[in-house]
C-alpha positions as CSV (number, residue, x, y, z in Angstrom):
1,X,19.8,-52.5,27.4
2,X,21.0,-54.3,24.3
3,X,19.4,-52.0,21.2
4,X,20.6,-54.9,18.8
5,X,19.2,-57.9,17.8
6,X,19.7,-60.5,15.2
7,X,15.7,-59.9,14.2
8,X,16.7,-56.5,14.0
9,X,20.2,-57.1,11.3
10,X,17.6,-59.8,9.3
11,X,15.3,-56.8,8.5
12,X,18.1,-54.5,8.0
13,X,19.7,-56.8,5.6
14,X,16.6,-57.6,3.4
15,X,15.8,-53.6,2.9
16,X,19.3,-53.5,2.0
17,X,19.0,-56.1,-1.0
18,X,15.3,-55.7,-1.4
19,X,15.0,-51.9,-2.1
20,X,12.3,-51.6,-0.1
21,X,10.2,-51.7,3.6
22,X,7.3,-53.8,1.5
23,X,9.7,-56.1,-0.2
24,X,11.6,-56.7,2.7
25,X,8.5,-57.5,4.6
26,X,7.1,-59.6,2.6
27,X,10.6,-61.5,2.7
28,X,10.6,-61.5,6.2
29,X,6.7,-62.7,6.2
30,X,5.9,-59.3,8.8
31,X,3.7,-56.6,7.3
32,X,5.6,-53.2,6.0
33,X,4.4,-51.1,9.0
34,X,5.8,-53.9,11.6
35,X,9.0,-53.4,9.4
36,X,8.7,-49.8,9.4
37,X,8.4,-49.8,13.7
38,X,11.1,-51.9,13.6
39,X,13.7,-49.7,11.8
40,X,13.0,-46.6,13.5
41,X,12.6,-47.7,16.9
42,X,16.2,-49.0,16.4
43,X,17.4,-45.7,14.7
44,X,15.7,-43.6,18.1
45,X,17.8,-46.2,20.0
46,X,20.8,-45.9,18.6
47,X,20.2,-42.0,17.9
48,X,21.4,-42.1,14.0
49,X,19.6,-42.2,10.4
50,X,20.0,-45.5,9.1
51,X,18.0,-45.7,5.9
52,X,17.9,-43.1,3.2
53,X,14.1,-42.6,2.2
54,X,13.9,-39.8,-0.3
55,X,14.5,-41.7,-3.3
56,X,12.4,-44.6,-4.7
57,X,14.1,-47.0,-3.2
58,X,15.2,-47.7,0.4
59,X,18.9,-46.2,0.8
60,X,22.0,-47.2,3.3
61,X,23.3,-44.3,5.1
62,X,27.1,-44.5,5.8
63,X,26.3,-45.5,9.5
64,X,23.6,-47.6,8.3
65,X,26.1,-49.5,5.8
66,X,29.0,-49.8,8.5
67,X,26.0,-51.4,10.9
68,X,25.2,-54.0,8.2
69,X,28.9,-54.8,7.1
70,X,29.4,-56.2,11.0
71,X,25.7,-57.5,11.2
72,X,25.9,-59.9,8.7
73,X,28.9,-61.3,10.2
74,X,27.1,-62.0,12.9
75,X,24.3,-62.7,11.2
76,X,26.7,-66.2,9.6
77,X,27.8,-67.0,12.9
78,X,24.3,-66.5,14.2
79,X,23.2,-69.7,11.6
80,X,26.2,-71.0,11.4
81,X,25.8,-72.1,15.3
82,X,22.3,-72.8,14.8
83,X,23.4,-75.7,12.4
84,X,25.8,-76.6,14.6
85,X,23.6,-77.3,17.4
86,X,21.0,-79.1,15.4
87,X,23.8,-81.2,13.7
88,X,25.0,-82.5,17.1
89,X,21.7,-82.9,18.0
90,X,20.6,-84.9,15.0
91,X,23.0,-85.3,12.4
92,X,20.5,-82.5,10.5
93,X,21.3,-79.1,9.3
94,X,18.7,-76.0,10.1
95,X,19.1,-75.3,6.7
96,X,20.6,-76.2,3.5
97,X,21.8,-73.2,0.8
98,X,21.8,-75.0,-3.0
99,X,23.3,-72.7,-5.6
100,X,22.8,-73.4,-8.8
101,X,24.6,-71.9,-11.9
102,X,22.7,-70.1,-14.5
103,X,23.9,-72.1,-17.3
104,X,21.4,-74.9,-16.3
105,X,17.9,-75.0,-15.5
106,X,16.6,-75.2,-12.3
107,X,14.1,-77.7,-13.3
108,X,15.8,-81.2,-12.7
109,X,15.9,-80.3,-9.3
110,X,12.2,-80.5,-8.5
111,X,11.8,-84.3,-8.6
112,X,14.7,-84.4,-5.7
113,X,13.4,-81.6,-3.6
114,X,10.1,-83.6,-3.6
115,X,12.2,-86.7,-2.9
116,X,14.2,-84.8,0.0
117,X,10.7,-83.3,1.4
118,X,9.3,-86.5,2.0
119,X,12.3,-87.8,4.6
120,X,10.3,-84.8,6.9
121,X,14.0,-84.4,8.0
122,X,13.5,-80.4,9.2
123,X,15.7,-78.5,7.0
124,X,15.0,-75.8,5.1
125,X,16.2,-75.8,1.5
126,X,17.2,-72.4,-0.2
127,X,18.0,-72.3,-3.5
128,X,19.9,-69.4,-5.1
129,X,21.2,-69.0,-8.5
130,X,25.4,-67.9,-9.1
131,X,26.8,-67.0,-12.5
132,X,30.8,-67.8,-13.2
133,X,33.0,-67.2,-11.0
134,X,30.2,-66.1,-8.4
135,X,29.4,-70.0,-7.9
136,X,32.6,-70.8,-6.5
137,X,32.7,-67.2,-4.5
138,X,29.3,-68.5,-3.0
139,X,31.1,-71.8,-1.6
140,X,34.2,-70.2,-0.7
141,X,32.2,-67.2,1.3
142,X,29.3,-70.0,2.9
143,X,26.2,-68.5,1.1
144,X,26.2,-72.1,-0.1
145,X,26.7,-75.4,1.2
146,X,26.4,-77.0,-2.6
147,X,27.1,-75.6,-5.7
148,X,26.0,-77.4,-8.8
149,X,26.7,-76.8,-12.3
150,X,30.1,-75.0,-11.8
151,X,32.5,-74.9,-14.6
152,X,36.6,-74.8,-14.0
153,X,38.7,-75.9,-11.6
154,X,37.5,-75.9,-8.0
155,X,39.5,-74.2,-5.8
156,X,41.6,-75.6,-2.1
157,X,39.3,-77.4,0.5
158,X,36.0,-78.2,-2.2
159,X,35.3,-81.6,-3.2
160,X,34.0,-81.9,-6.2
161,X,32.0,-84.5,-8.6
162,X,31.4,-84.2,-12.5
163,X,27.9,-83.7,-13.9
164,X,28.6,-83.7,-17.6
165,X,29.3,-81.3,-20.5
166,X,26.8,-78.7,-21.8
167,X,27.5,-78.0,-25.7
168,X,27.8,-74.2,-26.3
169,X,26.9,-73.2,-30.1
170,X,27.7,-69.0,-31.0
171,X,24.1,-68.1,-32.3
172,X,22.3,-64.6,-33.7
173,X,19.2,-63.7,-34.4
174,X,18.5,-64.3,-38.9
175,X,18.0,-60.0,-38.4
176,X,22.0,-59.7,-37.0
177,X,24.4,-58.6,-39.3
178,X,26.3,-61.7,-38.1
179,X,23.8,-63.9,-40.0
180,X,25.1,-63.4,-43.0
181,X,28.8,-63.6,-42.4
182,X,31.1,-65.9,-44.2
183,X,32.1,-68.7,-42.4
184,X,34.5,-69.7,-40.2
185,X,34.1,-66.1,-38.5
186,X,37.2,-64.7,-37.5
187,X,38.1,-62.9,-34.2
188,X,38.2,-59.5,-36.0
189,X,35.1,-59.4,-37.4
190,X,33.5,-60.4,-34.5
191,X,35.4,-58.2,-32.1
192,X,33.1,-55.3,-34.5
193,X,29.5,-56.6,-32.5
194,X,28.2,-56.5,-29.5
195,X,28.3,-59.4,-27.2
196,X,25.7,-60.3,-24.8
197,X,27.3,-61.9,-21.4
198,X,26.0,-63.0,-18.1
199,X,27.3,-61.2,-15.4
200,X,29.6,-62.4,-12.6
201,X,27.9,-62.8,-9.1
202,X,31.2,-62.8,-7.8
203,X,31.5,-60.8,-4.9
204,X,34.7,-61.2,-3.5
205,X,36.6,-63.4,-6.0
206,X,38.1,-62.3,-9.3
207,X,35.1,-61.8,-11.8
208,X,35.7,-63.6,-15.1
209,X,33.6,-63.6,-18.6
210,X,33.3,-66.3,-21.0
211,X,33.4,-66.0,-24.7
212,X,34.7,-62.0,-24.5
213,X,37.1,-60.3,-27.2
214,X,39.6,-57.7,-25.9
215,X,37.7,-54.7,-26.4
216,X,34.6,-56.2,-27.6
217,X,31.4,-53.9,-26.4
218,X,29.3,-55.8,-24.4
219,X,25.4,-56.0,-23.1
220,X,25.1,-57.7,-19.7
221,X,21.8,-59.6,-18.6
222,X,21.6,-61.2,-15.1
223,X,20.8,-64.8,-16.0
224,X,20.5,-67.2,-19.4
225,X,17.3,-66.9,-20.0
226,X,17.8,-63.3,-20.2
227,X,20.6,-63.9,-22.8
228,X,18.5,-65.9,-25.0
229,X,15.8,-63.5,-25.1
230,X,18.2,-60.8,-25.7
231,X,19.9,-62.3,-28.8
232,X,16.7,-63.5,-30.1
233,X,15.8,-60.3,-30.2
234,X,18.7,-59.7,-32.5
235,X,20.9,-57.2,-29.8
236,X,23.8,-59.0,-29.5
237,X,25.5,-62.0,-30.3
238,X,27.3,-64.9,-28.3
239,X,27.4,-68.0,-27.3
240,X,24.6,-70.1,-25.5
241,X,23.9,-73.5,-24.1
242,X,22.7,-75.9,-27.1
243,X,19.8,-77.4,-25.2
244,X,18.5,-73.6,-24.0
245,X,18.9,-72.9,-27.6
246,X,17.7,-75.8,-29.7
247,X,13.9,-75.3,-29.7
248,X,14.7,-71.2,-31.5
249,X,17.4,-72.6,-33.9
250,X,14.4,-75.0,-35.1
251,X,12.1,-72.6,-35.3
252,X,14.5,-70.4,-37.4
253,X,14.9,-67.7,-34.7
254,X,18.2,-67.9,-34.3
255,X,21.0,-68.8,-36.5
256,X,23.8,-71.1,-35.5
257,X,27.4,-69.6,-36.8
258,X,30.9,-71.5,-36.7
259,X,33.7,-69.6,-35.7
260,X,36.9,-70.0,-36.0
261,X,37.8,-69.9,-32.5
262,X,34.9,-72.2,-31.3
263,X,34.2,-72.1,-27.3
264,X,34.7,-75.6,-26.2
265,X,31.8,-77.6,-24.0
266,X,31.4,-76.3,-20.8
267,X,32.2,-79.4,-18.0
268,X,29.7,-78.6,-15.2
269,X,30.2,-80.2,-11.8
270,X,28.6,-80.5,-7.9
271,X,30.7,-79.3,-5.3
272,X,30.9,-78.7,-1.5
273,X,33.2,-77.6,0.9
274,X,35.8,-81.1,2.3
275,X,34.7,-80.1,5.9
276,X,31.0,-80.4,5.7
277,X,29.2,-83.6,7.0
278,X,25.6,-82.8,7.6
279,X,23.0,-85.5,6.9
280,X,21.3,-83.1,4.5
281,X,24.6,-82.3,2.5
282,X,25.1,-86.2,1.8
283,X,21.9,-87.2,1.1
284,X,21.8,-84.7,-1.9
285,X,25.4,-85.5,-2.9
286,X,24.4,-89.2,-2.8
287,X,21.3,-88.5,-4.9
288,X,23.0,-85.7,-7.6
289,X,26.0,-88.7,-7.8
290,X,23.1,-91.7,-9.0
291,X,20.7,-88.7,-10.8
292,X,20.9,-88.9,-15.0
293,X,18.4,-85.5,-15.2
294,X,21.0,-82.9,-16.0
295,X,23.1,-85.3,-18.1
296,X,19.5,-85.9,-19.9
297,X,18.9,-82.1,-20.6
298,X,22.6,-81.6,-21.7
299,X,22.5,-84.5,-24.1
300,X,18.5,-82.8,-25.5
């Protein structure tokens, strides 16, 4: 009797990345006992431990960890045949995976996620969010199908379209030391503060950083809006998107510094992989070509 089942890897796989039975369930829309059932009827089966619970949150054993490194592989193939099938059938993907990179704001999207809901085509849109070199990781490993706002070049086998230039300005809070700096600032008096930095959601590709000194210390937050509020609150400094930053440079919460080594505009683009040809896939590239919302927000 077969003891796996792709049900079975789904659960596994959202206690892995949730921390928890409940926040797993609740991803998996079961309640947290039908979750808890679930895992240890399968760890009876297979006769091994595969969750840690003596902590606060929800641990991997070893064999639970080696179970999940093969599960989600099949896990892909398990969806990437059930788009497959649909496509044949009607030119439709199951689902659509939209990452977006944290240097814009997820807002301009809405209007065409209302626009693509009302075709009643079927799929499912997922939207995830990618920072630096993890938007073009999330292409090149499928946990996207469309990445937009990417900087840099893409990479072998993407296709990608322009979507305009975002304005970076190097800003502090009027508490910062940094406030009161003569100005152009050089590198070496800079390279003496903190910086605050997005992380990379890279998770096979190289990570990179934007706007780091050699050596400078640095505070990492998981997305901009995290960055903003960090430096407003005067605990680092660095660079952030103009339009994110415009409304607190008018209201005098942040100071806008010139370096002397100023970080150039970062060009943002859509992209997808050259193979794809779902109905889904074109109908968004179509729209994100003739759309003027993000060029709006990165003009102010």
């Amino acid at each position: 009797m077969l003891r796996l089942n792709l049900e079975s890897l789904e659960v596994i796989d959202a206690i892995a990345r949730r921390g928890s039975f409940a926040a797993a369930a609740d991803e998996v829309h079961r309640v947290p006992s039908a979750v808890t059932y679930l895992v240890r009827k399968l760890e009876d089966d297979l006769g091994v431990q595969l969750f840690d619970r003596s902590g606060h949150r929800a641990r991997l054993t070893p064999a639970g960890a080696a179970l999940l490194e093969d599960g989600r592989h099949l896990l892909r193939a398990a969806g990437e045949l059930e788009c497959r099938v649909k496509r044949v059938a009607t030119g439709w993907e199951t689902e659509l995976l939209i990452a977006v990179d944290v240097i814009l704001p997820l807002e301009p999207l809405f209007t065409l996620i209302a626009e693509f809901d009302a075709l009643g085509s079927g799929t499912r849109l997922r939207i995830s969010r990618e920072s630096l070199g993890g938007s073009w990781d999330a292409l090149h490993e499928r946990r996207a199908d469309l990445l937009v706002g990417a900087s840099g070049a893409p990479g072998s086998g993407f296709v990608s379209r322009p979507l305009g230039e975002v304005p970076m300005v190097f800003a502090v809070a009027p508490s910062h030391p940094l406030a009161q700096a003569s100005e152009p600032i050089a590198a070496a008096a800079l390279q003496r503060h903190r910086v605050v930095v997005v992380s990379d959601s890279s998770r096979s590709l190289l990570p990179r950083t934007v706007g780091l000194l050699e050596g400078q210390e640095k505070l990492n937050v998981p997305d901009m809006q995290a960055k903003l509020a960090a430096q407003l609150a005067g605990l680092g400094c660095g660079h952030l998107p103009l339009p994110l930053a415009r409304a607190a440079i008018a209201a005098g919460q942040l100071v806008v510094k010139q370096l002397e080594a100023p970080l150039a505009p970062a060009a943002c683009c859509f992209a997808w992989r050259n193979d794809a040809q779902g109905q889904a896939l074109q109908w968004w590239i179509r729209r994100l070509e003739a759309d003027r919302q993000y060029a709006c927000w990165m003009q102010g």
